[in-house]
N, C-alpha and C positions, 0 to 999 in steps of 0.2 A: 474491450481490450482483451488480447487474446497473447497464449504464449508462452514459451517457460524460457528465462535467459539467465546463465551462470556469469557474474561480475567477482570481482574483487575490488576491496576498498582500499585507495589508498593509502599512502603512509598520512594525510591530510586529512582524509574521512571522506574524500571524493570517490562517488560510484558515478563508473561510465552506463548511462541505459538507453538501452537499446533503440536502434535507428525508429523502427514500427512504434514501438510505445511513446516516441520522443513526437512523433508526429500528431498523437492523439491528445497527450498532456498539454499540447502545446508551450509558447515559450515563457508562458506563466504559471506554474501548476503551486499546489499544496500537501506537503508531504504531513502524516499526523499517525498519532496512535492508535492501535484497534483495540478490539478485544484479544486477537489470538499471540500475542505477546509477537507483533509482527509490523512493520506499518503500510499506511495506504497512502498512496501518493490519485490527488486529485486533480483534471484539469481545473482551469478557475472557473468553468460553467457547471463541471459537477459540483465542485464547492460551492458555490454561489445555491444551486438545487438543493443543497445539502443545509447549506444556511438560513435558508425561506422555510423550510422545514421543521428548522428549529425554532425560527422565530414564529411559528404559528403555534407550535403547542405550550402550554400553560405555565407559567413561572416557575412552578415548581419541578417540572420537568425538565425543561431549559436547564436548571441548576445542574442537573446530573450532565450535562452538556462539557461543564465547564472545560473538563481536561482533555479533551479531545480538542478543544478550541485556544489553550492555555498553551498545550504542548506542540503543536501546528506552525511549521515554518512554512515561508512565502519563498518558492525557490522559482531560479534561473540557472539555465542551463550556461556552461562555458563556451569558448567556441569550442574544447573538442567533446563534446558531449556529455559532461559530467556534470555531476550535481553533490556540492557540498553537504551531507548531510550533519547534522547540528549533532555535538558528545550528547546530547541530553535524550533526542532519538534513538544515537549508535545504543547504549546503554539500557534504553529501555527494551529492545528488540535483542538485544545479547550480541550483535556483529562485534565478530571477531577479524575476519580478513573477507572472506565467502559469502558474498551475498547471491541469495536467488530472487530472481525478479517475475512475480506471476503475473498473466492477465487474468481479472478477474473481470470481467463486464463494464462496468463504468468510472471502474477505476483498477490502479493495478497494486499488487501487494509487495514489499521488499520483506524477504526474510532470509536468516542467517542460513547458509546453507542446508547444515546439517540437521537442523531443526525443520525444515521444509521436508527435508528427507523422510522425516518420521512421522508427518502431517500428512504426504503423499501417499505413503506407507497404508497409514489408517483410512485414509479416504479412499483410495482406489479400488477396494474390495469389492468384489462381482454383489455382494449384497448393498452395498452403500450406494454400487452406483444403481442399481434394478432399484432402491428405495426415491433416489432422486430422479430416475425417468416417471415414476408412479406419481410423485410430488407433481414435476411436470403434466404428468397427464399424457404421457409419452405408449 
């Protein structure tokens, strides 16, 4: 998934996303928590990859698993393109009204605007990204 799209939530906690992204999630996806105080919305075949991954490594690992599987709504899209996002989500990602929606490769990120903005910010830097072509092998 690829892209950067500016949304607002409704008064409901509905985010309209984007036509491009809405076709790769497909009509079944999983929205859940990251690390970067932000969420990752998955199709159910990345999720699915994501769950066989889990269940292969060792119990005690799994454990640390939990909240990322705890906090994981099973969403649908409406007919006009929006997706209910759960207060317990909105809250944990800090959405206020401004959501940004990124593609990030095999799934895509929602985060509160302005905090995207200072993520962007730091990441963009001629040295992070000459560190990430070298990562690549670029």
């Amino acid at each position: 998934m690829t892209g950067e799209y500016q949304h607002s939530l409704d008064s409901k906690g509905r985010l309209f996303m984007p036509a491009k992204l809405r076709e790769e999630l497909g009509a079944v996806f999983f929205i859940t928590i990251s690390m970067d105080r932000c969420l990752c919305a998955y199709s159910s075949e990345s999720w699915d990859a994501l769950s066989e991954k889990v269940n292969s490594m060792p119990y005690v690992k799994q454990r640390r698993m939990r909240p990322l599987f705890a906090r994981a709504a099973r969403c649908e899209l409406d007919s006009q393109g929006r997706v209910l996002i759960p207060q317990s989500l909105r809250d944990y990602a800090g959405f206020t009204k401004n959501v940004t929606v990124v593609g990030c490769n095999n799934h895509a990120e929602l985060w509160d605007s302005d905090a995207w903005q200072s993520v962007f910010e730091q990441e963009t830097t001629p040295e992070n990204i000459a560190a990430v072509m070298e990562e690549l092998e670029f």
